[in-house]
C-alpha positions as CSV (number, residue, x, y, z in Angstrom):
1,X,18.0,4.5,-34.9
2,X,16.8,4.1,-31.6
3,X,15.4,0.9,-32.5
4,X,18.7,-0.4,-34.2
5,X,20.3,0.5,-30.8
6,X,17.9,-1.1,-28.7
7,X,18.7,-4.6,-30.7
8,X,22.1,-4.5,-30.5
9,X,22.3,-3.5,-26.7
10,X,19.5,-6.6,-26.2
11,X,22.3,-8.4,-28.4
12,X,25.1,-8.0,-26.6
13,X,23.3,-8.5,-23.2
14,X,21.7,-11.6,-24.1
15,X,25.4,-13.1,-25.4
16,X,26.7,-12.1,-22.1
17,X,24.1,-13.9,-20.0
18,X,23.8,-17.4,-18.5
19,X,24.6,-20.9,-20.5
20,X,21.6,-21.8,-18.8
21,X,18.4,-22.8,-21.2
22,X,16.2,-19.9,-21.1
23,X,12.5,-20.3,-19.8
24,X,9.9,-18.6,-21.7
25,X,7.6,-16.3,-20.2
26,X,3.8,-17.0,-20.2
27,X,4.0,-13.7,-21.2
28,X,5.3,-10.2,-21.5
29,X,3.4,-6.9,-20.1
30,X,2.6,-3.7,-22.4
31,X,5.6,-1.2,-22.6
32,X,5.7,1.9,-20.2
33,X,7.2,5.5,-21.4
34,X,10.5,5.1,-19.3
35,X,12.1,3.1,-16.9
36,X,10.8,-0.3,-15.3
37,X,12.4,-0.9,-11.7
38,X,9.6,-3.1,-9.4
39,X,6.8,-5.3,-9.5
40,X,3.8,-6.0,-7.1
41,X,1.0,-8.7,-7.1
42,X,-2.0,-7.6,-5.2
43,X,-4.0,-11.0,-5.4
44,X,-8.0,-10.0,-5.9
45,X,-9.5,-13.0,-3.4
46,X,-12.9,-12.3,-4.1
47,X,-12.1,-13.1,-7.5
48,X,-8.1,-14.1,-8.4
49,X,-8.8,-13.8,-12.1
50,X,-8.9,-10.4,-11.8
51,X,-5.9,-9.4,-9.7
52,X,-3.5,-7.0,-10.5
53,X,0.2,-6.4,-11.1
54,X,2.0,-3.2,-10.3
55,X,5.0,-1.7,-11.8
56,X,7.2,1.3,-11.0
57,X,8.0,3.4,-14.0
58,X,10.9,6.1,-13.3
59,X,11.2,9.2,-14.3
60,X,11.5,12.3,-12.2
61,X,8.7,14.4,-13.5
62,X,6.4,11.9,-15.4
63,X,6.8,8.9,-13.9
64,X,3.5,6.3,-12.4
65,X,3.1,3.3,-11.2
66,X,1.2,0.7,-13.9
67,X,-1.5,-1.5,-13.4
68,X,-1.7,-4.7,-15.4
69,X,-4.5,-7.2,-15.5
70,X,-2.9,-10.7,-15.6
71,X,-2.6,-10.5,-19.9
72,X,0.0,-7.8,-19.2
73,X,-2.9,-4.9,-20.4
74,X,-2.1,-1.6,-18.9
75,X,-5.3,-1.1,-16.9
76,X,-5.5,3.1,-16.8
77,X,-8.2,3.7,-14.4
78,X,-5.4,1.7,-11.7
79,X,-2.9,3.3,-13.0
80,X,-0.5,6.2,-11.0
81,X,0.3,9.0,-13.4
82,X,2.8,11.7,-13.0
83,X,5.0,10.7,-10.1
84,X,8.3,11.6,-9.5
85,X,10.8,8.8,-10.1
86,X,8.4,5.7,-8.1
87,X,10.9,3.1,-7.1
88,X,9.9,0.1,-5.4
89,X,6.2,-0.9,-4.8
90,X,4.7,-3.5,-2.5
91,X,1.2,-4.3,-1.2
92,X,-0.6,-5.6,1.7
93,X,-4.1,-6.9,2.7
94,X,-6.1,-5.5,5.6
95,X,-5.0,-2.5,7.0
96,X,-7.2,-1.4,9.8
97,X,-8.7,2.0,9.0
98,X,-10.9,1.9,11.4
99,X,-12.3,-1.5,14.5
100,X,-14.8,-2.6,11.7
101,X,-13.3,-1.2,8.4
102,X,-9.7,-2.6,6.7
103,X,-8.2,-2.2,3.5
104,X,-5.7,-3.6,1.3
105,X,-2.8,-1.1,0.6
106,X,-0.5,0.0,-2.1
107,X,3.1,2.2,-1.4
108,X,5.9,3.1,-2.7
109,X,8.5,4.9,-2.8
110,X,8.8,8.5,-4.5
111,X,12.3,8.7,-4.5
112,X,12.5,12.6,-5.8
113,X,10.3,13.8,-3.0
114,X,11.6,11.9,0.1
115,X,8.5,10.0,1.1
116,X,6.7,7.3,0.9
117,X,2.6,7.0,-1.0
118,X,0.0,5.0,0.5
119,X,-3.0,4.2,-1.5
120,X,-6.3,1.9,-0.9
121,X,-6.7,-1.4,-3.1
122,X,-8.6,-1.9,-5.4
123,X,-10.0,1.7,-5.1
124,X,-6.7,3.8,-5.4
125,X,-7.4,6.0,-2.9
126,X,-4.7,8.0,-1.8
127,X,-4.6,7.9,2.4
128,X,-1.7,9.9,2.7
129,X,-2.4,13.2,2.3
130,X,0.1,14.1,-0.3
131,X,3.0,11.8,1.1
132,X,4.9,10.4,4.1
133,X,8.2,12.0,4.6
134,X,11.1,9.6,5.3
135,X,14.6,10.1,7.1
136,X,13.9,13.3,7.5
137,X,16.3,13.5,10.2
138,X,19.5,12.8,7.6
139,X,21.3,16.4,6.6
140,X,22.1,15.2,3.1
141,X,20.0,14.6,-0.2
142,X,21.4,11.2,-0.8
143,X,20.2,10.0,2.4
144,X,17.1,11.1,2.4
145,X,16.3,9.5,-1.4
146,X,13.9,6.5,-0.6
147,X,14.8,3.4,-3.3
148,X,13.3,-0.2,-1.6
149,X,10.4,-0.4,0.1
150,X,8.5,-3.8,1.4
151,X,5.7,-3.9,4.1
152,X,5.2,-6.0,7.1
153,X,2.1,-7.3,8.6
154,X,2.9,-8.5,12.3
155,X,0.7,-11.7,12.8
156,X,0.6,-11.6,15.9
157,X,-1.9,-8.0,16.2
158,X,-2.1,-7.5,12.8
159,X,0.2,-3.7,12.5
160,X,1.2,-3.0,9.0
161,X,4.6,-1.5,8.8
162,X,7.4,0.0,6.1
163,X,10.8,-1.3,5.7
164,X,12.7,1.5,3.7
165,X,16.0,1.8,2.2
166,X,18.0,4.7,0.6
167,X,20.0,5.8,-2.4
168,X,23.1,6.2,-0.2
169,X,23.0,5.5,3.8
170,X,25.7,4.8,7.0
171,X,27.1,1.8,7.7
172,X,24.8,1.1,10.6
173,X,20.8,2.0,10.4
174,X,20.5,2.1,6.6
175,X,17.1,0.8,7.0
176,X,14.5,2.9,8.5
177,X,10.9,1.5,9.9
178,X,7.6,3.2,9.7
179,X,4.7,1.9,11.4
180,X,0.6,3.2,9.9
181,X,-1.7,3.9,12.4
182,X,-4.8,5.7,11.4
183,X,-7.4,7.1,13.7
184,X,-10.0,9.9,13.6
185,X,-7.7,12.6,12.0
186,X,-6.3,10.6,9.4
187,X,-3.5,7.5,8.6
188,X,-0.5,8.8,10.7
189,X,3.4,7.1,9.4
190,X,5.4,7.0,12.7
191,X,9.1,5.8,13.3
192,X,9.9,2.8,15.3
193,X,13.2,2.0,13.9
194,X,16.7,2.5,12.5
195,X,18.6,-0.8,11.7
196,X,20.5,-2.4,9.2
197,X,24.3,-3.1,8.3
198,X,25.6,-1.8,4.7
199,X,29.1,-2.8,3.7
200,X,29.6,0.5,1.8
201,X,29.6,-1.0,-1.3
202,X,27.0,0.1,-4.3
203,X,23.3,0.3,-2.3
204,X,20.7,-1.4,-0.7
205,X,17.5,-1.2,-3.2
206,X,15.6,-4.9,-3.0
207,X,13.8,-5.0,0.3
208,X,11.6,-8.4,1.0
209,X,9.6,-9.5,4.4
210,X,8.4,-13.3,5.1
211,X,5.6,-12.3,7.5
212,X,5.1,-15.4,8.5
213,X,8.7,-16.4,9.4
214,X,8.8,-13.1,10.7
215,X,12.5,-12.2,8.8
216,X,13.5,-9.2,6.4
217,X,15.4,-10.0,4.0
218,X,17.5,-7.2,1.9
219,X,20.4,-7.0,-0.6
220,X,23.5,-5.4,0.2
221,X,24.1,-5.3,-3.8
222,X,28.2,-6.1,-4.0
223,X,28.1,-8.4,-0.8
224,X,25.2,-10.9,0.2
225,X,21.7,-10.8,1.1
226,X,21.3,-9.7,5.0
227,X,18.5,-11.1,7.2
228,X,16.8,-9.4,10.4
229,X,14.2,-9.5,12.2
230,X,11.1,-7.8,11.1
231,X,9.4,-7.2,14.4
232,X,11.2,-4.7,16.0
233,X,10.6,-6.3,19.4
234,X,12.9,-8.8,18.5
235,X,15.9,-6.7,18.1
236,X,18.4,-5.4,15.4
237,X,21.0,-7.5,15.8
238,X,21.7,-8.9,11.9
239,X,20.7,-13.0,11.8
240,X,23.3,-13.5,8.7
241,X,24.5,-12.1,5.4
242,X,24.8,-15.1,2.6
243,X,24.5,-16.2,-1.0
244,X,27.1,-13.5,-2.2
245,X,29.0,-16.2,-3.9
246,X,26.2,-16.8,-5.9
247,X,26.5,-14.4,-7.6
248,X,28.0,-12.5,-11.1
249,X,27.8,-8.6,-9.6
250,X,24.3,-6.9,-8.5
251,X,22.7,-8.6,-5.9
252,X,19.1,-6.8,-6.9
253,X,15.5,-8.0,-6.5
254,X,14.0,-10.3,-3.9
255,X,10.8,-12.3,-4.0
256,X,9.5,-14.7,-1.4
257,X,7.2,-17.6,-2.8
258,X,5.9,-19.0,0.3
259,X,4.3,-22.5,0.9
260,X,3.1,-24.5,4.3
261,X,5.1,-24.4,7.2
262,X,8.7,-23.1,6.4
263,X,8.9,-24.7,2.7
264,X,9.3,-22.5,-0.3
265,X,12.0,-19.9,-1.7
266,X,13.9,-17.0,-1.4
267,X,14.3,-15.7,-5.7
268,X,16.8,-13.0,-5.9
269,X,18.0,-11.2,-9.3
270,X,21.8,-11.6,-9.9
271,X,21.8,-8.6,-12.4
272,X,24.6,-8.7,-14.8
273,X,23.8,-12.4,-15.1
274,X,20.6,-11.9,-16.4
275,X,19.3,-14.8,-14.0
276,X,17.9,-16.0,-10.8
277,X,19.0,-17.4,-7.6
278,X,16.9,-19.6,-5.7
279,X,17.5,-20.2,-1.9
280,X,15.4,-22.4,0.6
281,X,13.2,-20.3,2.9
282,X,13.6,-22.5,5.8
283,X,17.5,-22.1,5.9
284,X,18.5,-19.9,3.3
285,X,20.7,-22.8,1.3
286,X,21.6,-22.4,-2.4
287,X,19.3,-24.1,-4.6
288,X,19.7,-23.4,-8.3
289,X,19.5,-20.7,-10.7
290,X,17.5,-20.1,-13.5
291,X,17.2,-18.0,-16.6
292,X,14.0,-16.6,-17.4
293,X,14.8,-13.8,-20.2
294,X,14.9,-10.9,-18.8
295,X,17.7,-7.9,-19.0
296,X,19.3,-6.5,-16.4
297,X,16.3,-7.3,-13.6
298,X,16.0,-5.4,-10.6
299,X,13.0,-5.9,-9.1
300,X,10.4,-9.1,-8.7
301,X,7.5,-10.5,-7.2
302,X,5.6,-13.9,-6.8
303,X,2.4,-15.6,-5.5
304,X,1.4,-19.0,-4.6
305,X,-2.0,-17.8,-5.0
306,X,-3.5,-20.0,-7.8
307,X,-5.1,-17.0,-10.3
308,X,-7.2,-18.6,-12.7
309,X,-6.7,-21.0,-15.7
310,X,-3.5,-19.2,-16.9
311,X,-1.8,-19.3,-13.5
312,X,-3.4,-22.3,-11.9
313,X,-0.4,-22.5,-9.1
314,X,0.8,-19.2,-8.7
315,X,3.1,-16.2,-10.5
316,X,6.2,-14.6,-10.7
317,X,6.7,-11.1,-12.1
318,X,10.1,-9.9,-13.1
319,X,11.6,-6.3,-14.4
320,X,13.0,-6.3,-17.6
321,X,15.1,-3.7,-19.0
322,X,13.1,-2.9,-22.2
323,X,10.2,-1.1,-20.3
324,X,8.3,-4.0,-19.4
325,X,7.8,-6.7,-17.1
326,X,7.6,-11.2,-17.8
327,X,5.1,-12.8,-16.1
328,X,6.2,-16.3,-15.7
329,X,3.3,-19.2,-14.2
330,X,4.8,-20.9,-11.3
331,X,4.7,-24.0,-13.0
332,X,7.3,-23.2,-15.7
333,X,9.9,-22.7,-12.4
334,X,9.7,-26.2,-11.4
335,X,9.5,-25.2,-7.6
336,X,6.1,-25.8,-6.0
337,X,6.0,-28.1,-2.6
């Protein structure tokens, strides 16, 4: 029966998607127990072959974040068990633990808890002793429910810091900033910002950061996509909000597939349209949109990288609402400078 069900729904929400031709996915990941939300690429540059893809699986007692080699194979000895509803994931390369010793990190968000996890790559070694607490200044349980989650490495001194969003937040400082420092006691998560407009419509889930550009980028699901500036120094005054047009209903997942200089794309889910939007990095002008398959998408991710035979000039990864995730090689998007 629950088969039968799952068809139909897949059914109907395939006849209610895009007139655009569909693109086939190089292929799809391994099913988790419950609920796919967001995906992570941690590239492996010692040997790209081997990198991994992470996915948040929700639930609020038994939920994990997956690890997937790059044939969509649930690696388990990666792999986060019993977490309680994981949201949004992200990864970054060299943390400094220590002046001669860095890391690449894994976090996300454990939305049931009200904090943030921070683990070592490729090791997945937990650094944060249990959890980072987040907004713990907010008097509600709404707004202290951590959903999107993206991390920013400032090129300039190389500080790693969290952008987080909530299930429900003001109109002003939705976002919350949470610098890691780690010294001889431990990795420490301290505030250094509240910022962020939200039009009070739906949420704010999809978080992304161009380090490079130096700009955060997150959706404002029933109006536009809203860019700052990720360096605090800079100031919270909001850039723009755009691309809202662009869209069917959600404004969900946001991946950044960077190239030299200023050239590459913005791809952001439009939900209920079972598609993508595609903006230009360097000015944030509509490009095209593209179906690649997948249900109801909320969260995605993408490398340039080139990762072997199979991905020779990059991946995306995208949600799909049957408890699994598409990989797509770059190559089938058409969209490499």
């Amino acid at each position: 029966m629950k088969y039968a069900y799952t068809v139909i729904l897949a059914t109907i929400l395939t006849a209610c998607t895009t007139n655009l031709p569909e693109i086939q996915p190089t292929l799809i990941t391994e099913k988790t127990l419950y609920d796919t939300d967001d995906p992570a690429i941690w590239v492996n540059k010692n040997n790209p072959e081997k990198s991994i893809v992470f996915g948040t699986d929700k639930d609020e007692i038994n939920g994990g974040v997956y690890a997937f080699d790059l044939d969509g194979k649930i690696i388990k000895e990666k792999s986060i068990p019993n977490v309680s509803y994981p949201n949004n994931v992200d990864v970054e390369y060299s943390f400094a633990l220590t002046d001669s010793t860095t890391t690449d990190i894994l976090v996300f968000t454990e939305r049931e808890k009200h904090q943030i996890r921070l683990f070592t790559l490729p090791e997945m070694k937990p650094l944060d002793n249990g959890g980072f607490k987040v907004f713990e200044d907010e008097t509600t349980i709404e707004m202290k429910r951590p959903m999107g989650i993206s991390l920013y490495k400032n090129p300039e001194n190389g500080s790693i810091s969290a952008i987080v969003s909530r299930k429900s937040g003001p109109t002003e400082g939705y976002l919350y900033q949470y610098e890691f420092v780690s010294d001889s006691l431990g990795v420490h998560s301290n505030l250094l910002r509240k910022f962020g407009k939200f039009s009070g419509e739906k949420e704010i889930e999809a978080i992304a950061v161009d380090d490079a550009l130096g700009f955060v980028y997150y959706s404002d699901e029933g109006v536009g996509i809203r860019k700052y500036n990720a360096n605090p120094s800079n100031g919270n005054a909001e850039i723009s909000i755009f691309g809202g047009e662009h869209f069917k209903r959600d404004i969900e997942g946001i991946a950044i597939a960077t190239y030299h200089g200023n050239h590459g794309y913005l791809i952001v889910s439009d939900q209920q349209d079972h598609s993508f939007n595609f903006f230009k990095r360097s000015d944030n002008s509509f490009v095209k949109k593209l179906n690649l398959g997948t249900l109801e998408t909320d969260g995605c991710d993408v490398t340039t990288k080139a990762l072997g035979s199979k991905y020779p000039n990059g991946l995306f990864v995208s949600m799909n609402d049957e408890q699994d995730f598409f990989f797509h090689a770059l190559d089938s998007l058409k969209i490499a400078e």
